[in-house]
DRENDO-1510 file (C-alpha; in Angstrom, 1 decimal, always signed):
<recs>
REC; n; res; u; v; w
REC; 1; UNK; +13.6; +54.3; +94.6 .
REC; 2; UNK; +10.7; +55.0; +92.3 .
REC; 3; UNK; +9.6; +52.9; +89.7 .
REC; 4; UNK; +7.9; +54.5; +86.7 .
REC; 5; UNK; +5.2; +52.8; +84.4 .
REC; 6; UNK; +3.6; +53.6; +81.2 .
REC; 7; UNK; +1.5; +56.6; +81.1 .
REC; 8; UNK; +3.2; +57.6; +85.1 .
REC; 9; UNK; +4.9; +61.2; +85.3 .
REC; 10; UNK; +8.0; +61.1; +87.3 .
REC; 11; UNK; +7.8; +63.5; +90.3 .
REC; 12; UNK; +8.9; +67.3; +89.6 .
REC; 13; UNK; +12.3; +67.0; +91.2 .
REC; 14; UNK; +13.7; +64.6; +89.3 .
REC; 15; UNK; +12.5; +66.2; +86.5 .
REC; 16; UNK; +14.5; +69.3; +87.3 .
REC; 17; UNK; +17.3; +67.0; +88.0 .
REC; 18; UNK; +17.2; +65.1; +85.0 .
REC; 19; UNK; +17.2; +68.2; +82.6 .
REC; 20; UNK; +20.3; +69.5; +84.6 .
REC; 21; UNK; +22.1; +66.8; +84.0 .
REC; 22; UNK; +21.2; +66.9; +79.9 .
REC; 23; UNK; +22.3; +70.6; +80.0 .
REC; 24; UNK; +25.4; +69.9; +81.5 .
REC; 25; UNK; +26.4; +67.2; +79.6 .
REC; 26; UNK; +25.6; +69.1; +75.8 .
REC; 27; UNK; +27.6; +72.1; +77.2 .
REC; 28; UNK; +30.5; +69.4; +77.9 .
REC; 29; UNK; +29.8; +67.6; +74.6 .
REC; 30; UNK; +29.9; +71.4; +72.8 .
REC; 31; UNK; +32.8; +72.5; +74.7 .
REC; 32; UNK; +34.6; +69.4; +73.5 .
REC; 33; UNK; +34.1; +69.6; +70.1 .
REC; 34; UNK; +34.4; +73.5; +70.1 .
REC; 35; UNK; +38.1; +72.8; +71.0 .
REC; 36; UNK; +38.8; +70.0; +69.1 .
REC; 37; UNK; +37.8; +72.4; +65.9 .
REC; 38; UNK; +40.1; +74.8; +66.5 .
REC; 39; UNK; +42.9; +72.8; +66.5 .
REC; 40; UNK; +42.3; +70.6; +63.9 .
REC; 41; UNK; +44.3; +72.4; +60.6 .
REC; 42; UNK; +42.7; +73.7; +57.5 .
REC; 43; UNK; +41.2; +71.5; +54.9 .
REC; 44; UNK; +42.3; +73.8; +52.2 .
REC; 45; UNK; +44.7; +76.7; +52.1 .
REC; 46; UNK; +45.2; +79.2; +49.9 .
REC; 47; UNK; +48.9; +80.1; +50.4 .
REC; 48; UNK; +51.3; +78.6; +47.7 .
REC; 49; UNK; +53.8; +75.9; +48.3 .
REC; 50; UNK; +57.1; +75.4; +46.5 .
REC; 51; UNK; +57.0; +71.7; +45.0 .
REC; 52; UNK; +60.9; +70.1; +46.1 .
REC; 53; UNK; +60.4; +67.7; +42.9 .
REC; 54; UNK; +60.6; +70.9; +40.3 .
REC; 55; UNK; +63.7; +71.9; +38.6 .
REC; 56; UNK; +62.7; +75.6; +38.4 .
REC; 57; UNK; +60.7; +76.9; +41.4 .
REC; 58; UNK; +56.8; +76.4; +40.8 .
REC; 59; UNK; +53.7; +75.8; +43.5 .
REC; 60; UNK; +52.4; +72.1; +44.0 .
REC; 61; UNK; +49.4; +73.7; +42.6 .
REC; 62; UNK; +48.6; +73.5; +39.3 .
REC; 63; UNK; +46.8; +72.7; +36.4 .
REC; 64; UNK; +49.4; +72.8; +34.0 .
REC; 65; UNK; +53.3; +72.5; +33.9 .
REC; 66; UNK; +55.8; +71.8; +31.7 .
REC; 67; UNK; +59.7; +72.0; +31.3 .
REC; 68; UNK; +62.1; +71.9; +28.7 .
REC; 69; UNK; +66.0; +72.5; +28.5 .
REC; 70; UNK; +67.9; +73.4; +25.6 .
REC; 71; UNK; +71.0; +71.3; +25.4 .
REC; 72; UNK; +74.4; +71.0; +23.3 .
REC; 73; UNK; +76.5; +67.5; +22.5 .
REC; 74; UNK; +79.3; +67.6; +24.7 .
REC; 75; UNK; +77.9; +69.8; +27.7 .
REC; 76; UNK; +76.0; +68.2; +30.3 .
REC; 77; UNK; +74.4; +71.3; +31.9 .
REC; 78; UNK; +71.4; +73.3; +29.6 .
REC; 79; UNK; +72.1; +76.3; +27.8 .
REC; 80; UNK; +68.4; +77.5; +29.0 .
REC; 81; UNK; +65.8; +76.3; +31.1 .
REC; 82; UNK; +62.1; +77.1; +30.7 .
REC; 83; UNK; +59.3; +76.7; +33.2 .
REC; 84; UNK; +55.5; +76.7; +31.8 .
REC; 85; UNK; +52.9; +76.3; +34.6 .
REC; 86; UNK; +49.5; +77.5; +35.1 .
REC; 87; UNK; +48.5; +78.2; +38.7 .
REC; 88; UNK; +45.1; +78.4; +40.5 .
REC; 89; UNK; +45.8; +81.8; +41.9 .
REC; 90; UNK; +46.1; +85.5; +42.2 .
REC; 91; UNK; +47.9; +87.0; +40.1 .
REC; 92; UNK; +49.7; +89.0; +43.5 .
REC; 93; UNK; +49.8; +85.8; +45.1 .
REC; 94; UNK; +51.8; +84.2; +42.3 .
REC; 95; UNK; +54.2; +87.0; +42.1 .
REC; 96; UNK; +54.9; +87.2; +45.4 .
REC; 97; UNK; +55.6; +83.7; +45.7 .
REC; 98; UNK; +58.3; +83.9; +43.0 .
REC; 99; UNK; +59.5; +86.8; +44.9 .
REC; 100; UNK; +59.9; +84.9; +47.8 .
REC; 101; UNK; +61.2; +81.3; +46.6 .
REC; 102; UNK; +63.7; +82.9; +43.7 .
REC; 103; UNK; +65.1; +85.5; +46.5 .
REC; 104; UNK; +66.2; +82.4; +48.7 .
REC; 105; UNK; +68.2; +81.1; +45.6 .
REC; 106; UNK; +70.1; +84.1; +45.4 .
REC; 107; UNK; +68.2; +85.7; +42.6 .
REC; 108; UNK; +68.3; +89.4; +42.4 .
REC; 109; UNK; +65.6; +91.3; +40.7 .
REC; 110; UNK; +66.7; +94.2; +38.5 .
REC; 111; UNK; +64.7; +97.4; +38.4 .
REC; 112; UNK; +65.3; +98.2; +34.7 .
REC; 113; UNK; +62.3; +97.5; +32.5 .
REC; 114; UNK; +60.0; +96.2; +35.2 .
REC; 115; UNK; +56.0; +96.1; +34.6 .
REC; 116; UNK; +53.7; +95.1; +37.3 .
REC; 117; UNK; +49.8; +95.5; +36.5 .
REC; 118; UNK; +46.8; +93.8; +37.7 .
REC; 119; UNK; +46.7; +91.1; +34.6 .
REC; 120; UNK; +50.1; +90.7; +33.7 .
REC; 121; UNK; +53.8; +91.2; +35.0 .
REC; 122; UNK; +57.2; +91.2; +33.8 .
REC; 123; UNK; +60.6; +90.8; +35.6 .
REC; 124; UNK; +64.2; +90.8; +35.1 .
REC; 125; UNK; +66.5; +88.5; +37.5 .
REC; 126; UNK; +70.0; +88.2; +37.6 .
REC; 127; UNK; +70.5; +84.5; +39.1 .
REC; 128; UNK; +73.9; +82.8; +40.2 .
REC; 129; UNK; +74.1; +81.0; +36.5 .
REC; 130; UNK; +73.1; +83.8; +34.3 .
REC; 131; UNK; +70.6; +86.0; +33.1 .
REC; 132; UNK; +66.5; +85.4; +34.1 .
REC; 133; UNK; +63.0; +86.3; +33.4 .
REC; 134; UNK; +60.0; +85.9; +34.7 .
REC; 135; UNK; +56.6; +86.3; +33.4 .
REC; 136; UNK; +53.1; +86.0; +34.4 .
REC; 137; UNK; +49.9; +87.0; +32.8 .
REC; 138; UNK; +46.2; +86.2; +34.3 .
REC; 139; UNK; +44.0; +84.1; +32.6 .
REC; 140; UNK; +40.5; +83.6; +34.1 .
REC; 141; UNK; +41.0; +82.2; +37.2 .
REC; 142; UNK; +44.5; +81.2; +36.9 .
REC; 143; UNK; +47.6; +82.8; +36.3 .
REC; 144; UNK; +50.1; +81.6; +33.7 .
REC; 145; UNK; +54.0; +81.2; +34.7 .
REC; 146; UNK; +56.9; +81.7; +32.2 .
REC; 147; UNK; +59.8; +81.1; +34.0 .
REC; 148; UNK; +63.8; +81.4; +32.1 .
REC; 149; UNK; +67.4; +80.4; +33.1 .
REC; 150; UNK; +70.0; +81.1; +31.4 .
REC; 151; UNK; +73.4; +79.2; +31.9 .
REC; 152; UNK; +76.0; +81.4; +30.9 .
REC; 153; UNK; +79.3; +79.5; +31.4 .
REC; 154; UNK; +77.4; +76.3; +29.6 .
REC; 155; UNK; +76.7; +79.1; +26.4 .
REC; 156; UNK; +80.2; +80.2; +26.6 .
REC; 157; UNK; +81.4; +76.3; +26.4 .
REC; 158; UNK; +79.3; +75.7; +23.2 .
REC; 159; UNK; +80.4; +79.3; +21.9 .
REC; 160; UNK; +77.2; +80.6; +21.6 .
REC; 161; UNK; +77.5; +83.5; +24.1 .
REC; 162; UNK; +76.2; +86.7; +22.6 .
REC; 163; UNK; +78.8; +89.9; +22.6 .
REC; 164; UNK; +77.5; +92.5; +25.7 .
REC; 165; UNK; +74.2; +93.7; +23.4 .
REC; 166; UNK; +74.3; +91.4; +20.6 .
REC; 167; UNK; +72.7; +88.6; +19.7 .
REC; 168; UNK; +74.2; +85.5; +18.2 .
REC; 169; UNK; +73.0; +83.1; +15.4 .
REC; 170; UNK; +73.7; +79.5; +15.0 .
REC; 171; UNK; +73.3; +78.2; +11.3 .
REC; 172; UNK; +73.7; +74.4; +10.8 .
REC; 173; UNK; +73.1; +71.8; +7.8 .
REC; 174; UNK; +72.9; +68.1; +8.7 .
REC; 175; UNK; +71.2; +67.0; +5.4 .
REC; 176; UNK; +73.1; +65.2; +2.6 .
REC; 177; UNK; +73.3; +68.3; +0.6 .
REC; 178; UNK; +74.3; +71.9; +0.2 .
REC; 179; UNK; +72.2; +75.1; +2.1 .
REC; 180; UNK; +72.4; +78.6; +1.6 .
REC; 181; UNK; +71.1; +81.1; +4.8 .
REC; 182; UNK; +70.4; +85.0; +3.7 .
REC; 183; UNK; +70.0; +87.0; +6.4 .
REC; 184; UNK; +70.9; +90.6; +7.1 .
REC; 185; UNK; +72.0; +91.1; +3.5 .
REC; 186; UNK; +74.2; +88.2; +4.1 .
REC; 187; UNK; +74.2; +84.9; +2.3 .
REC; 188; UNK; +75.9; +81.8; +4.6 .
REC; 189; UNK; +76.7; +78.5; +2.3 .
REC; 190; UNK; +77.0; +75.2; +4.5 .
REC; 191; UNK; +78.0; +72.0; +2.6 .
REC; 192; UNK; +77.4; +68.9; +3.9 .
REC; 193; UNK; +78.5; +67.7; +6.9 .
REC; 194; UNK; +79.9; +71.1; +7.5 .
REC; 195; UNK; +80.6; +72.1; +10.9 .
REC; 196; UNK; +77.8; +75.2; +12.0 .
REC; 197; UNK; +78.7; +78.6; +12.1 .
REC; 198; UNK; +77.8; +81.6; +14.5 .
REC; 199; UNK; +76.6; +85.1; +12.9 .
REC; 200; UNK; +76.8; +88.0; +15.4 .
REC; 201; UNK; +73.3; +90.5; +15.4 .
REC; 202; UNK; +72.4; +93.5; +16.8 .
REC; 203; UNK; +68.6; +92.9; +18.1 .
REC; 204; UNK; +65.6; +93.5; +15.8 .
REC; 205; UNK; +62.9; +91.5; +13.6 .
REC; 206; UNK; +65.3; +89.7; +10.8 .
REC; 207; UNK; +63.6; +88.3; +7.5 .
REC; 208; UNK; +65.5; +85.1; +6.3 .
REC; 209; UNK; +65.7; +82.8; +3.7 .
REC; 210; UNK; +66.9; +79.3; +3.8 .
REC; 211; UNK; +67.4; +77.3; +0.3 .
REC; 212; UNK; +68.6; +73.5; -0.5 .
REC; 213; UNK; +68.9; +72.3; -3.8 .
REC; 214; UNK; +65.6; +70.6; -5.8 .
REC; 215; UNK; +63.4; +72.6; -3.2 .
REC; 216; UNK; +61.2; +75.1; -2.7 .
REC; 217; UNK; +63.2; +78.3; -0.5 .
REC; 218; UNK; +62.0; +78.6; +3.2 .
REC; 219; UNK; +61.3; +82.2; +4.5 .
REC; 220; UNK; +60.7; +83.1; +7.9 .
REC; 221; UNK; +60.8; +86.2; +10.1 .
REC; 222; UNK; +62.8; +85.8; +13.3 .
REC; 223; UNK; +63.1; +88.4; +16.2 .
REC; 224; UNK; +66.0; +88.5; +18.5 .
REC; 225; UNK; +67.0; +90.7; +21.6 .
REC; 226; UNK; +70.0; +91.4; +23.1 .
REC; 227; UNK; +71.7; +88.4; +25.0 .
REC; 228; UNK; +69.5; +85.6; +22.9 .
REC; 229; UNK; +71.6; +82.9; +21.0 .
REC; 230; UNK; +68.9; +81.3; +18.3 .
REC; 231; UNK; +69.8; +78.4; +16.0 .
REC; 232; UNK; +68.6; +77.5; +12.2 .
REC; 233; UNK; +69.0; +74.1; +11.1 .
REC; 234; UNK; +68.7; +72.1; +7.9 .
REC; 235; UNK; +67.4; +68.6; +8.6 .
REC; 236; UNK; +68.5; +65.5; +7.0 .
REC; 237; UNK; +65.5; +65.5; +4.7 .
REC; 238; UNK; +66.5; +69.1; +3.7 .
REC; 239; UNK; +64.0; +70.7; +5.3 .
REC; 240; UNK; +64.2; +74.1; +7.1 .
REC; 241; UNK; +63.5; +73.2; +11.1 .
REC; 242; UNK; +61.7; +76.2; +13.1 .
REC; 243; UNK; +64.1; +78.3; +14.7 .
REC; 244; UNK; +65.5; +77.1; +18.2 .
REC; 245; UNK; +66.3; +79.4; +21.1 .
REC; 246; UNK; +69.8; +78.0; +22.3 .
REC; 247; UNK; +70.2; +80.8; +25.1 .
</recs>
């Protein structure tokens, strides 16, 4: 055994013998840690998710969503669901998850007026409850989601489902007085606490008029397509509420 003191040099061989063993033990230690990289998982992915928590499909990223249902006294289900979300993604990487998750719900898409481009896109679905659309549009780094259902048998409970290429249009007073609708060279006169009534369109840009007694007359422009059910209502106060989109 040799015993080394300060300022001795230890003899050559062991040395040689020492620096093998440091070599072989940092080709262990990197061998190690090489394969204990590659199976550890990603930190961050960049392939889209469907969140289980959302009503409509949408990714659980996001820096924005929102979702609102248009509903009828009576009927439990919504006439019309609407998804808002803005996602941290490729545009392509956004469509082709809403490809993907609305396919496995038994959407179908429909050829007819599609528009795919690099900044925006535009879709037409036909899903198991009614009529769908899909939109997206790019914004900076994100890509904005407007996602529609339609619930056709809940529209044709609340009879407001539009004749095959019409539109249909819900006029109702609740206020304490009488209201008068001209639209479409027509003039509709509710009195109070009269039930609402349905006027059948053919799509286009409509100018209209609603008028209560001891106030000024509200005009508005309101443009409807084919298969859209819209609603103008009086309010208690007598004031004209924006139009709704029932269906």
């Amino acid at each position: 055994m040799t015993t080394l003191r300060h300022g001795a040099q230890a003899p050559a061989r062991w040395q040689l013998f020492a620096c093998g063993l440091a070599l072989l033990a940092s080709c262990l230690l990197a061998a190690s840690a090489g394969a204990l990289v590659s199976n550890l998982p990603p930190l961050f992915s960049a392939a889209l998710t469907p969140d289980p928590a959302a009503r409509l499909p949408a990714p659980t990223r996001y820096l924005y969503r929102g979702t609102h249902t248009t509903v009828m006294p009576g009927i439990e289900a919504p006439l019309r669901t609407r998804l808002e979300t803005t996602v941290p993604a490729e545009l392509g990487d956004v469509l082709t998850f809403y490809r993907t998750e609305l396919g496995k719900l038994g959407w179908q898409e429909k050829p007819d007026g599609a528009v795919i481009a690099a900044d925006h896109a535009q879709l037409a679905f036909a899903s198991p409850l009614g009529p769908a659309a899909l939109e997206l549009a790019r914004k900076g780094g994100s890509t904005s989601v407007h996602l529609v259902q339609k619930n056709a048998e809940a529209a044709t409970r609340a009879n407001v489902l539009p004749e095959p290429d019409q539109a249909k249009l819900v006029f109702s007073n609740i206020s304490g007085t009488d209201a008068v609708l001209t639209i479409d060279a027509r003039t509709v006169r509710r009195t109070a606490g009269a039930h609402a009534v349905s006027l059948d369109l053919a799509p286009g840009r409509y100018s209209y008029e609603l008028r209560v007694p001891d106030r000024s007359a509200t005009t508005n422009v309101l443009t409807i397509a084919a298969g859209d059910a819209w609603e103008l209502t009086v309010g208690r106060d007598g004031d004209a509420w924006p139009p709704l989109q029932l269906y």
